[in-house]
CHARMM-style PDB file with segment names, atoms N, HN, CA, C and O in Angstrom:
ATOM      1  N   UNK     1     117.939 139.747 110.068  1.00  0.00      PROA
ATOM      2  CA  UNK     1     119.371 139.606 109.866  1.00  0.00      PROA
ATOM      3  C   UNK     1     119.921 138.689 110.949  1.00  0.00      PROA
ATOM      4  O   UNK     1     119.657 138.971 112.118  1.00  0.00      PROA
ATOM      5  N   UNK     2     120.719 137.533 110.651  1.00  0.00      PROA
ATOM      6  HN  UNK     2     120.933 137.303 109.701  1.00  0.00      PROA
ATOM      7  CA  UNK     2     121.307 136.691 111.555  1.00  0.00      PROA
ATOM      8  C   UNK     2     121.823 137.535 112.485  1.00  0.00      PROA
ATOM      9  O   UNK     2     121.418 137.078 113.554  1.00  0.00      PROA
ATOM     10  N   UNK     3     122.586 138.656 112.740  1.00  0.00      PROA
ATOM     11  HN  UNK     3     122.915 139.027 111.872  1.00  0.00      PROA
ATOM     12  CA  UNK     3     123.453 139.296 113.459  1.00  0.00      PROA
ATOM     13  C   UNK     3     122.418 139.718 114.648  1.00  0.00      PROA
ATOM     14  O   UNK     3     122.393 139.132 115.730  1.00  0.00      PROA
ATOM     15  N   UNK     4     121.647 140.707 114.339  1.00  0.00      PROA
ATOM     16  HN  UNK     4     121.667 141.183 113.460  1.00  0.00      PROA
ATOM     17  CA  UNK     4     120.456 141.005 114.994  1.00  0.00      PROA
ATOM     18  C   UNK     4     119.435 139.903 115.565  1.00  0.00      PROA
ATOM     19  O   UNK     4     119.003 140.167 116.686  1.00  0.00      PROA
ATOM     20  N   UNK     5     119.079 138.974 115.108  1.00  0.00      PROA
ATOM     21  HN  UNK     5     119.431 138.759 114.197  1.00  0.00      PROA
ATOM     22  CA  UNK     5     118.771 137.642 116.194  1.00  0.00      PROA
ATOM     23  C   UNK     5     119.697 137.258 117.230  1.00  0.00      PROA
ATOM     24  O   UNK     5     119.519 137.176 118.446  1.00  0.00      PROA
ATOM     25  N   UNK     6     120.947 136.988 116.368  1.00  0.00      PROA
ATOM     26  HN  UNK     6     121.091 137.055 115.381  1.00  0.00      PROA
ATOM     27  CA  UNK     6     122.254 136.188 117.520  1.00  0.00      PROA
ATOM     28  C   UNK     6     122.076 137.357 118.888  1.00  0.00      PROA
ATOM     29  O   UNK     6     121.835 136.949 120.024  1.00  0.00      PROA
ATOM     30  N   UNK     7     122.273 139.181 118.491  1.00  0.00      PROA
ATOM     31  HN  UNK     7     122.469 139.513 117.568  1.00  0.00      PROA
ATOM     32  CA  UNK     7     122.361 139.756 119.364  1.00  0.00      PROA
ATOM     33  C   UNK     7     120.689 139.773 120.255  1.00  0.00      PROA
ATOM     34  O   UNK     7     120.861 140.013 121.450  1.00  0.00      PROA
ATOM     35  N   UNK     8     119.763 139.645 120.023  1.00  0.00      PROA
ATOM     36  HN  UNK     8     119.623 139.450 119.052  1.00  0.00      PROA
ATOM     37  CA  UNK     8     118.423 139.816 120.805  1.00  0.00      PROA
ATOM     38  C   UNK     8     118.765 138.452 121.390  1.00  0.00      PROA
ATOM     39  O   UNK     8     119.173 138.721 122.520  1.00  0.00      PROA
ATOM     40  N   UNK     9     118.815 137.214 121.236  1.00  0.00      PROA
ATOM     41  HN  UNK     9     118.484 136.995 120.319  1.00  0.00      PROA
ATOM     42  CA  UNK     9     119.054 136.114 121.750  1.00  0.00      PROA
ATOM     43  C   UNK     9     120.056 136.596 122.718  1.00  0.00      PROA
ATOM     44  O   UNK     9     119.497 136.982 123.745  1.00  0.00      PROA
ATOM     45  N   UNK    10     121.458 136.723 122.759  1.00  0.00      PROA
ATOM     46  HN  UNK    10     121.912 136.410 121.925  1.00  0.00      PROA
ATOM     47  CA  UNK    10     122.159 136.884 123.886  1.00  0.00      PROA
ATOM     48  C   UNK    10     121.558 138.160 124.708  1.00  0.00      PROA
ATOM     49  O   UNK    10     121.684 138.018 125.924  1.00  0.00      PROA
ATOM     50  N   UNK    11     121.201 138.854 124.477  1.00  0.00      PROA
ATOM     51  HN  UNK    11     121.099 138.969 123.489  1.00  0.00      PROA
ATOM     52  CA  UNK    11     120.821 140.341 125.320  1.00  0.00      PROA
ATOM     53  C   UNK    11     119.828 139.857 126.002  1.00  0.00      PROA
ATOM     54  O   UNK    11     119.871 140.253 127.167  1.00  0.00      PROA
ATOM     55  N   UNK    12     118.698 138.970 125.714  1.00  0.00      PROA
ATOM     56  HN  UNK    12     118.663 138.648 124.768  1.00  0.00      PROA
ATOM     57  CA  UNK    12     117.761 138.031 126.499  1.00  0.00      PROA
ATOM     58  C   UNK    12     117.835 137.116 127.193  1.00  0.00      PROA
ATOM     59  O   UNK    12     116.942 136.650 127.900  1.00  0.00      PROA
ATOM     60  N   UNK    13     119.211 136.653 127.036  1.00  0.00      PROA
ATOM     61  HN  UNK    13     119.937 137.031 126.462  1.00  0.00      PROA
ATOM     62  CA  UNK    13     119.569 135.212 128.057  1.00  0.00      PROA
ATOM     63  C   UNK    13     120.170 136.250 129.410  1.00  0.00      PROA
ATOM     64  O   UNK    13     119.903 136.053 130.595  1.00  0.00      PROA
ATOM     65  N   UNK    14     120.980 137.304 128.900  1.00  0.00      PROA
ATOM     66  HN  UNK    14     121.196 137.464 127.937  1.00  0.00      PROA
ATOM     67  CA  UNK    14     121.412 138.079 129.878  1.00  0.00      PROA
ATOM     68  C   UNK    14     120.398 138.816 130.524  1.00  0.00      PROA
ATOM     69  O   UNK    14     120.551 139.233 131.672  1.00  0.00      PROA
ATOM     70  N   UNK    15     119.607 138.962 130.016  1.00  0.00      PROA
ATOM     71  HN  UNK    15     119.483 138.624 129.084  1.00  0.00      PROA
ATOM     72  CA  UNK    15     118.512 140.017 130.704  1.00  0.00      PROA
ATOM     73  C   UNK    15     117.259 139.308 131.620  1.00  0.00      PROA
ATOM     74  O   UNK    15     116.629 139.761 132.575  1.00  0.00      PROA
ATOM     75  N   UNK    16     117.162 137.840 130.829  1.00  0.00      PROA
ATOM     76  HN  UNK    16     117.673 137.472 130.053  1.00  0.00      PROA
ATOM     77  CA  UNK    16     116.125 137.185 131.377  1.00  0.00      PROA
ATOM     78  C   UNK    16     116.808 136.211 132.265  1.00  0.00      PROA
ATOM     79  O   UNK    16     116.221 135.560 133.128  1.00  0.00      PROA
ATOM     80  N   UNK    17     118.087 136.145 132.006  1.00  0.00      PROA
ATOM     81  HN  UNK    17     118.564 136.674 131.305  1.00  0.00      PROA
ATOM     82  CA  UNK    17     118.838 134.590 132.595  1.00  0.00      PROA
ATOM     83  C   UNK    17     118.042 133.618 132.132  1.00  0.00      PROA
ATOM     84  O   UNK    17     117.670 133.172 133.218  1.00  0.00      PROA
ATOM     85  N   UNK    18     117.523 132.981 131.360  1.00  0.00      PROA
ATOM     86  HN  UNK    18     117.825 133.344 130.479  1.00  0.00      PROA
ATOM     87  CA  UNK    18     117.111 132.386 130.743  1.00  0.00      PROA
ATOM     88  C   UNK    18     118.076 131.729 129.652  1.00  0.00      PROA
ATOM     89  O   UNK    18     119.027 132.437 129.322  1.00  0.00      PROA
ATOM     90  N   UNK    19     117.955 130.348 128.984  1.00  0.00      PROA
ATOM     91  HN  UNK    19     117.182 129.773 129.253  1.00  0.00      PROA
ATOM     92  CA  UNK    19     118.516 129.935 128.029  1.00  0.00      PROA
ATOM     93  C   UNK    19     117.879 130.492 126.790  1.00  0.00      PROA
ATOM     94  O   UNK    19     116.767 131.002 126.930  1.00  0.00      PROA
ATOM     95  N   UNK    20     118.503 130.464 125.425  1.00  0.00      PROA
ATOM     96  HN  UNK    20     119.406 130.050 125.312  1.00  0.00      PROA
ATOM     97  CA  UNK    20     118.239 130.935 124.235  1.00  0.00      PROA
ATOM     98  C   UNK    20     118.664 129.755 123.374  1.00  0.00      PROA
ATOM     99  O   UNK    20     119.500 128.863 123.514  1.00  0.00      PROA
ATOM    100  N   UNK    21     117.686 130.112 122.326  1.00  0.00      PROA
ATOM    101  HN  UNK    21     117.007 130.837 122.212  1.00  0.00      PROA
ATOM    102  CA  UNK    21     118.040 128.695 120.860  1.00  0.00      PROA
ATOM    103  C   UNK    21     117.732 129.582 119.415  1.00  0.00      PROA
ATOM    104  O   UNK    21     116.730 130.176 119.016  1.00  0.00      PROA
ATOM    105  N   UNK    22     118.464 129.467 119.107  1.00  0.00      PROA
ATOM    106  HN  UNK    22     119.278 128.985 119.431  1.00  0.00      PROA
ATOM    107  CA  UNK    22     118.471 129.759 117.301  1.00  0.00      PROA
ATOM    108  C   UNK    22     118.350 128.804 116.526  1.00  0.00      PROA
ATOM    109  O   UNK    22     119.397 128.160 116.460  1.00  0.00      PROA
ATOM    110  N   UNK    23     117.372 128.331 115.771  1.00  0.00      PROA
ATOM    111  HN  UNK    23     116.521 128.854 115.825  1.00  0.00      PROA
ATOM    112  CA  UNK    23     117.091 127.853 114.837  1.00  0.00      PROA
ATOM    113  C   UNK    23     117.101 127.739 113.543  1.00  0.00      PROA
ATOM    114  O   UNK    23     116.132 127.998 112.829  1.00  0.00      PROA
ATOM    115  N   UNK    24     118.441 127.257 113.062  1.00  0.00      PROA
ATOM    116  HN  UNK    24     119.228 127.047 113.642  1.00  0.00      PROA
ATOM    117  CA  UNK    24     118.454 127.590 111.457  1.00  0.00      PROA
ATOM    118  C   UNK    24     118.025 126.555 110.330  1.00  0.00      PROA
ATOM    119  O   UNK    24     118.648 125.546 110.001  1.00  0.00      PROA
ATOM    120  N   UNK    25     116.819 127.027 109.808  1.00  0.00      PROA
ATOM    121  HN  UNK    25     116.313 127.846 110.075  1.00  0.00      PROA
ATOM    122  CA  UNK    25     116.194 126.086 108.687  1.00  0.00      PROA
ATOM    123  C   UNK    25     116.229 126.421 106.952  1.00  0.00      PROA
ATOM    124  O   UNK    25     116.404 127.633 106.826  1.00  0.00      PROA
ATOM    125  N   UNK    26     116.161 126.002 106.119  1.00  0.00      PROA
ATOM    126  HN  UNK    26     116.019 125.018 106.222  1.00  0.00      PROA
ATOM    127  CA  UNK    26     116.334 125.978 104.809  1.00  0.00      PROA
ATOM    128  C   UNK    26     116.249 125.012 104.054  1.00  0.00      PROA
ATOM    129  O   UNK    26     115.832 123.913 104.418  1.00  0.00      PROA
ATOM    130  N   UNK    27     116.561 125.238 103.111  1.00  0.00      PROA
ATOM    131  HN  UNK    27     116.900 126.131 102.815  1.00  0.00      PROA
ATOM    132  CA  UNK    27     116.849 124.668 101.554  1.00  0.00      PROA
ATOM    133  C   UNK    27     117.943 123.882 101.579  1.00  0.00      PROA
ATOM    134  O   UNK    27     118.837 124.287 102.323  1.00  0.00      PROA
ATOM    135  N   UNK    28     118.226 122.479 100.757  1.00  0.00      PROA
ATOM    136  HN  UNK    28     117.500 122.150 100.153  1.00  0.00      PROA
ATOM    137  CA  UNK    28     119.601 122.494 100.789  1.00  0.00      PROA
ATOM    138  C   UNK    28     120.356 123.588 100.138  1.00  0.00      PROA
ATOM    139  O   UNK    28     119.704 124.354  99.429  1.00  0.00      PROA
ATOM    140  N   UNK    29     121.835 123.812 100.288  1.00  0.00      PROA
ATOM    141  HN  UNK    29     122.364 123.189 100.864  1.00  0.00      PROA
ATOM    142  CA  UNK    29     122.530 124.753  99.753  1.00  0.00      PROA
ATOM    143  C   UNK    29     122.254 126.200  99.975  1.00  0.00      PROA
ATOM    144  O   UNK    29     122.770 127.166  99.414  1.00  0.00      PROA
ATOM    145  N   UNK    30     121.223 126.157 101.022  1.00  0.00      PROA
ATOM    146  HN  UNK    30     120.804 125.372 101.478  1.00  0.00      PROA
ATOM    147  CA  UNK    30     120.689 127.815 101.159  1.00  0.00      PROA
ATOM    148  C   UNK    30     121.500 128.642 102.267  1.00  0.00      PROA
ATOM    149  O   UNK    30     121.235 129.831 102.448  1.00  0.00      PROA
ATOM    150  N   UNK    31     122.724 127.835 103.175  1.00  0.00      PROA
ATOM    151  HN  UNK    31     122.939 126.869 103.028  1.00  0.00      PROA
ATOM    152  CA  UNK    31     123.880 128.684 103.959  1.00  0.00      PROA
ATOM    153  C   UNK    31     123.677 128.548 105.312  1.00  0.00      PROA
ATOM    154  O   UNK    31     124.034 129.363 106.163  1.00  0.00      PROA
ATOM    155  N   UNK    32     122.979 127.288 105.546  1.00  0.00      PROA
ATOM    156  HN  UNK    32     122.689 126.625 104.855  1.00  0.00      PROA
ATOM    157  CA  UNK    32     122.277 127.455 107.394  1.00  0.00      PROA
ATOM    158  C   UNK    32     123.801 127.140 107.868  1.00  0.00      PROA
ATOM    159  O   UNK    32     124.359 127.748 108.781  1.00  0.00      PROA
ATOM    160  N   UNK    33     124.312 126.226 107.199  1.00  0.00      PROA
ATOM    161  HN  UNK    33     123.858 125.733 106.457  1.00  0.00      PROA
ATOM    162  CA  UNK    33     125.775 125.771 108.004  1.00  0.00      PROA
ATOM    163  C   UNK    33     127.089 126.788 108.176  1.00  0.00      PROA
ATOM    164  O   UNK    33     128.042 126.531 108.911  1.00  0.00      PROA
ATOM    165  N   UNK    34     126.915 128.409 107.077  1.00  0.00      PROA
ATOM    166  HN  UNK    34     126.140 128.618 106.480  1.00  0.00      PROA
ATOM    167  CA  UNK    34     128.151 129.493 107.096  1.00  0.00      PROA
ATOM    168  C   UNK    34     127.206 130.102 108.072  1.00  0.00      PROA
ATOM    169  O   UNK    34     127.633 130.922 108.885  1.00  0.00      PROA
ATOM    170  N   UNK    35     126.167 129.817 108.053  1.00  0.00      PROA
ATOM    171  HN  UNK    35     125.820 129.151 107.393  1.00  0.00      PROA
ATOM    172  CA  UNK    35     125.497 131.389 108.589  1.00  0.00      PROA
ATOM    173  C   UNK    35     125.411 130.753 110.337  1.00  0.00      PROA
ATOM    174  O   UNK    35     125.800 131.519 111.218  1.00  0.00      PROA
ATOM    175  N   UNK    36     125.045 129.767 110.616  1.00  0.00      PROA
ATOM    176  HN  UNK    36     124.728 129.144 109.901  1.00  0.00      PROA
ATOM    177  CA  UNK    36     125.465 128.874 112.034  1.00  0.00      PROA
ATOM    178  C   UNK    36     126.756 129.211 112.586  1.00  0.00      PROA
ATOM    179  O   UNK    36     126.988 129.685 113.698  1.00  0.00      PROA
ATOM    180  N   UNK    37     127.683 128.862 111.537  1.00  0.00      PROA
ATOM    181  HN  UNK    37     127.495 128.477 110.634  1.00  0.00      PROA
ATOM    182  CA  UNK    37     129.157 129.206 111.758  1.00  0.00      PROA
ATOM    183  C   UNK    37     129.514 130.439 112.314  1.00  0.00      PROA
ATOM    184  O   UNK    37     130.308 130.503 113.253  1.00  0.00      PROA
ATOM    185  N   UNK    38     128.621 132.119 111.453  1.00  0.00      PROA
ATOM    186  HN  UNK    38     127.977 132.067 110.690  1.00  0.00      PROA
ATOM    187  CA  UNK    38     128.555 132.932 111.657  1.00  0.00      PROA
ATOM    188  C   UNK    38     128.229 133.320 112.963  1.00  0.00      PROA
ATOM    189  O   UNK    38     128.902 133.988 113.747  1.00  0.00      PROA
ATOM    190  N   UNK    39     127.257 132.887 113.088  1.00  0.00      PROA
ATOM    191  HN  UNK    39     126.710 132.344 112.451  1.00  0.00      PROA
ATOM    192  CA  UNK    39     126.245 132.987 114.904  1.00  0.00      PROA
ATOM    193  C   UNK    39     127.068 132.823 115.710  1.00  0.00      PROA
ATOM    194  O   UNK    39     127.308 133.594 116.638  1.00  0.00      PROA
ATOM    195  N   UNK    40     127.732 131.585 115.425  1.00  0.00      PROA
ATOM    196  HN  UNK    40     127.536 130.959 114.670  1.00  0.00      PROA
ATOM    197  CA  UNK    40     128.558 131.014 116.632  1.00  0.00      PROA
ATOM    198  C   UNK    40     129.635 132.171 116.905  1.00  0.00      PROA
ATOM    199  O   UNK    40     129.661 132.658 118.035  1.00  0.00      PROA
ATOM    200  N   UNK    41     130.426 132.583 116.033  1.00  0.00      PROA
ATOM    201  HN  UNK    41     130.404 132.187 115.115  1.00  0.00      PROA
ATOM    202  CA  UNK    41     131.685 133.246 115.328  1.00  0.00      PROA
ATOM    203  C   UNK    41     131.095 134.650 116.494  1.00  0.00      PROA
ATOM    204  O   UNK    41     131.590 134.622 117.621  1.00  0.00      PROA
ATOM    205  N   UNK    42     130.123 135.748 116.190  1.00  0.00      PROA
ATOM    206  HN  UNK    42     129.721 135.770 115.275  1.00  0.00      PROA
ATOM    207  CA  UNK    42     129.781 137.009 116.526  1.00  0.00      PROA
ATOM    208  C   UNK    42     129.152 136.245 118.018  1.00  0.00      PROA
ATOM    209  O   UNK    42     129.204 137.282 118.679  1.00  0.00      PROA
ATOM    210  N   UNK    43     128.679 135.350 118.881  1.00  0.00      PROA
ATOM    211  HN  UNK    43     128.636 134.508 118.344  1.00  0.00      PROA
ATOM    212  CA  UNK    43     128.423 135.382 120.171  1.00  0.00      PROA
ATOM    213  C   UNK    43     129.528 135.069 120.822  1.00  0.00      PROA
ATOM    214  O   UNK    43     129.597 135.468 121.984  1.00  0.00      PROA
ATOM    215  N   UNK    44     130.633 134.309 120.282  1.00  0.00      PROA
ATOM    216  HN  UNK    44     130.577 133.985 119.338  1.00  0.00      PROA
ATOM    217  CA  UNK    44     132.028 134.587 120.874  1.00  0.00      PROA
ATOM    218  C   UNK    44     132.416 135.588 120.904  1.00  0.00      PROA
ATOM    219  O   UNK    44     132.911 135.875 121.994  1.00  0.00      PROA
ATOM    220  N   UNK    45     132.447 136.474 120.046  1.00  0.00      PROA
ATOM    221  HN  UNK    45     132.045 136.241 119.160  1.00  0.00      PROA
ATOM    222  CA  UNK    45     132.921 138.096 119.730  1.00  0.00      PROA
ATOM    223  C   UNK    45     132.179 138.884 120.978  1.00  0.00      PROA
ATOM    224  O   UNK    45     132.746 139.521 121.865  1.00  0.00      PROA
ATOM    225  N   UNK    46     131.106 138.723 120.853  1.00  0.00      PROA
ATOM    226  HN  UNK    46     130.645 138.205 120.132  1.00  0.00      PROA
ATOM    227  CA  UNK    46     130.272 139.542 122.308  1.00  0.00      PROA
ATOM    228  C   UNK    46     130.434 139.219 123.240  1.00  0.00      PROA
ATOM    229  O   UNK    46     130.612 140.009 124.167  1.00  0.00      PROA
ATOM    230  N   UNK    47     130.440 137.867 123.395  1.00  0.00      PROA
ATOM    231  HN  UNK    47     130.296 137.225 122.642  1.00  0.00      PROA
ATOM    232  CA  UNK    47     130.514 137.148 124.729  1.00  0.00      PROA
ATOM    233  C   UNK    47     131.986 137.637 125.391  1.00  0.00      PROA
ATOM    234  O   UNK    47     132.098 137.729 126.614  1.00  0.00      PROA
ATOM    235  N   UNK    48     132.966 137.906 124.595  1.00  0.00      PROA
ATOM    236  HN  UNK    48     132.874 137.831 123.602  1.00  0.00      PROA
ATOM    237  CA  UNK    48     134.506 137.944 124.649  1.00  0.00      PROA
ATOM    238  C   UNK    48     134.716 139.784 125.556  1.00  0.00      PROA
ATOM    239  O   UNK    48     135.404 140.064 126.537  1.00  0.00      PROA
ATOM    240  N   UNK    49     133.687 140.814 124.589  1.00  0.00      PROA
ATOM    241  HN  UNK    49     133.128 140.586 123.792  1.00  0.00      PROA
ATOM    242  CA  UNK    49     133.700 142.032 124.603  1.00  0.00      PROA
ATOM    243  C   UNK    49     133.678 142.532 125.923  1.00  0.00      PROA
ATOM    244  O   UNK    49     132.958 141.741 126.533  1.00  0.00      PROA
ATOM    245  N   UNK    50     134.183 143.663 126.933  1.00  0.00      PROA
ATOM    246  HN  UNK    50     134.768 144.305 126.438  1.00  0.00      PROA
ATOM    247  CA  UNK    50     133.875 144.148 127.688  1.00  0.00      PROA
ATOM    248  C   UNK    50     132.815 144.655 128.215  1.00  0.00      PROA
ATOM    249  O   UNK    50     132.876 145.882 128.140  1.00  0.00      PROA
ATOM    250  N   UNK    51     131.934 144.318 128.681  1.00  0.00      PROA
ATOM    251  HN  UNK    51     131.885 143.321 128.743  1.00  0.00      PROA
ATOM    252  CA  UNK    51     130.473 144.789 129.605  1.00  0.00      PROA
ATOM    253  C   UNK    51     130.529 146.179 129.162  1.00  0.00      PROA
ATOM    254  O   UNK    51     129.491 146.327 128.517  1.00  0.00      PROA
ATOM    255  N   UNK    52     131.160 147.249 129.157  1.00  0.00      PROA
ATOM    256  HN  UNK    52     132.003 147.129 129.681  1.00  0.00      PROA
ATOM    257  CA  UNK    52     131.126 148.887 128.958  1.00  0.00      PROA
ATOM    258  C   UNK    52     131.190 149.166 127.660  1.00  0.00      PROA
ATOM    259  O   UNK    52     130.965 150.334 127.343  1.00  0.00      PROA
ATOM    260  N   UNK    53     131.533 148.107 126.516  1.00  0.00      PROA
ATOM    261  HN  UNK    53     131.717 147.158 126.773  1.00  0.00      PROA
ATOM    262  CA  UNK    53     131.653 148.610 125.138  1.00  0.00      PROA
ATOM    263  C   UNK    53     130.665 147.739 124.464  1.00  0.00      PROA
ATOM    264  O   UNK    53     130.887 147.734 123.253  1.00  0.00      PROA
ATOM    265  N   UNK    54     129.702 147.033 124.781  1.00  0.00      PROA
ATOM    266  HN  UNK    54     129.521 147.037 125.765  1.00  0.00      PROA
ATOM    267  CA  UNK    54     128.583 146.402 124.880  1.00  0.00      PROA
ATOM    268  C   UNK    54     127.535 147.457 125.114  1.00  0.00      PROA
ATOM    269  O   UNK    54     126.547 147.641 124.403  1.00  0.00      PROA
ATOM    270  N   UNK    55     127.889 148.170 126.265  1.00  0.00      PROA
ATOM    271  HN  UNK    55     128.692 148.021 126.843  1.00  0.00      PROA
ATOM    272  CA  UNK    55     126.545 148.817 126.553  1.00  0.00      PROA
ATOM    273  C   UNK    55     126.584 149.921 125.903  1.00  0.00      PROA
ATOM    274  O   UNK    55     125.478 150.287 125.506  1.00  0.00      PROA
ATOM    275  N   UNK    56     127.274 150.454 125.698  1.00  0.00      PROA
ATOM    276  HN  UNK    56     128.173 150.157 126.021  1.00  0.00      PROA
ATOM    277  CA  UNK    56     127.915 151.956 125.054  1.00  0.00      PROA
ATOM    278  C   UNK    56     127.406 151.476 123.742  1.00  0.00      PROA
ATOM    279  O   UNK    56     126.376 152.120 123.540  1.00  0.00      PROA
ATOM    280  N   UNK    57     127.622 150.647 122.733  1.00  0.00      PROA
ATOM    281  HN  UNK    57     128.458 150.124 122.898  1.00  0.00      PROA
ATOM    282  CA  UNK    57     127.324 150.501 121.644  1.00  0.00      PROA
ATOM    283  C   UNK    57     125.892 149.904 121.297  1.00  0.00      PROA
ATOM    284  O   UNK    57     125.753 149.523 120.135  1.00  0.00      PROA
ATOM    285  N   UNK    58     124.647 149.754 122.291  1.00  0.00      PROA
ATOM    286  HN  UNK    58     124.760 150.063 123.235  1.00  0.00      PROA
ATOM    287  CA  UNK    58     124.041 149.287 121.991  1.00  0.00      PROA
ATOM    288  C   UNK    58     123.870 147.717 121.967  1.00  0.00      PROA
ATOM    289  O   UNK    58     124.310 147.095 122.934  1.00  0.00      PROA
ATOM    290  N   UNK    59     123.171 146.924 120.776  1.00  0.00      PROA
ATOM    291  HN  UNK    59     122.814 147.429 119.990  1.00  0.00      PROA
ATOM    292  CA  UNK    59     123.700 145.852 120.645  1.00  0.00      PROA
ATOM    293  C   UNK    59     124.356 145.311 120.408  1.00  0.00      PROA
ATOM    294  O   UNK    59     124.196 144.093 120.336  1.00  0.00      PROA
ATOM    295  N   UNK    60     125.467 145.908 120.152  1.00  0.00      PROA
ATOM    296  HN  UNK    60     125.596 146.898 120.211  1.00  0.00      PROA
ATOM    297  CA  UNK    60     126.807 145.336 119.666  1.00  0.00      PROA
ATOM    298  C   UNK    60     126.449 145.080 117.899  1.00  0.00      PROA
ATOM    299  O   UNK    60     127.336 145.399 117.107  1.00  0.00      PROA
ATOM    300  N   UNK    61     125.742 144.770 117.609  1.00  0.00      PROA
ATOM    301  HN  UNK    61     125.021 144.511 118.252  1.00  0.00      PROA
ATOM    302  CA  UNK    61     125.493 144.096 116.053  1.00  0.00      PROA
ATOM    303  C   UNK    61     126.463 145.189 115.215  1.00  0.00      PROA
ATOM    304  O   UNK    61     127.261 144.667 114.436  1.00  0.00      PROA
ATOM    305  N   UNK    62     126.467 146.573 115.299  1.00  0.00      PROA
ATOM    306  HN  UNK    62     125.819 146.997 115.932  1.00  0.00      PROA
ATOM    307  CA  UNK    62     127.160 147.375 114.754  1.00  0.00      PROA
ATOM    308  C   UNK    62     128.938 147.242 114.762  1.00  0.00      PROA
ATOM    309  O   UNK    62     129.606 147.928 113.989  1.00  0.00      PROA
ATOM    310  N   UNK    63     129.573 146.276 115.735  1.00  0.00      PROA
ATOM    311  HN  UNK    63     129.030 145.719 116.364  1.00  0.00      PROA
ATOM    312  CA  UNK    63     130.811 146.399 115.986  1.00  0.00      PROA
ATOM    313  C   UNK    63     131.372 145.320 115.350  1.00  0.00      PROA
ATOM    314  O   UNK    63     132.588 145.295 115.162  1.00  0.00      PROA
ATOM    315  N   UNK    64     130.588 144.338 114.957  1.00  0.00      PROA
ATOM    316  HN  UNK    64     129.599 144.359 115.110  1.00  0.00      PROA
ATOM    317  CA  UNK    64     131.354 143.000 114.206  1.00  0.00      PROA
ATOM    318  C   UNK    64     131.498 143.742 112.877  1.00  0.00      PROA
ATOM    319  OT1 UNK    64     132.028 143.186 111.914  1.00  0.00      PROA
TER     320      UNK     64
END
C-alpha cells in the first residue's frame, strides 16, 4: 500500500537519518502521477504532525 511505504520510508530516514526514495513505476494510465501526488500529500501530513501523536499512533498510516 502506497501509505505504508511513504510511512516505512519516513520512519527510516528518521530512524536511520539517512535519505529515502520512492519509486513509482507503471503502465501508462496506471496512477503513478495521483498516487505520487498522494505520497507527497500524507508525508506533509506526518511531517506537519506532532512527535507524540506520531508515536502514540504507531505509523501514523492509520490517521490520514
Amino acid at each position: 500500500h502506497i501509505f505504508a511505504i511513504a510511512s516505512d520510508a519516513y520512519r527510516l530516514m528518521l530512524q536511520n537519518r539517512e535519505d529515502q526514495s520512492i519509486l513509482c513505476t507503471g503502465e501508462s494510465g496506471a496512477g503513478k502521477t495521483e498516487n505520487t501526488k498522494k505520497v507527497i500529500q500524507y508525508l506533509a501530513y506526518i511531517a506537519a504532525a506532532p512527535r507524540s501523536s506520531q508515536r502514540s499512533s504507531g505509523s501514523g498510516v492509520n490517521q490520514y
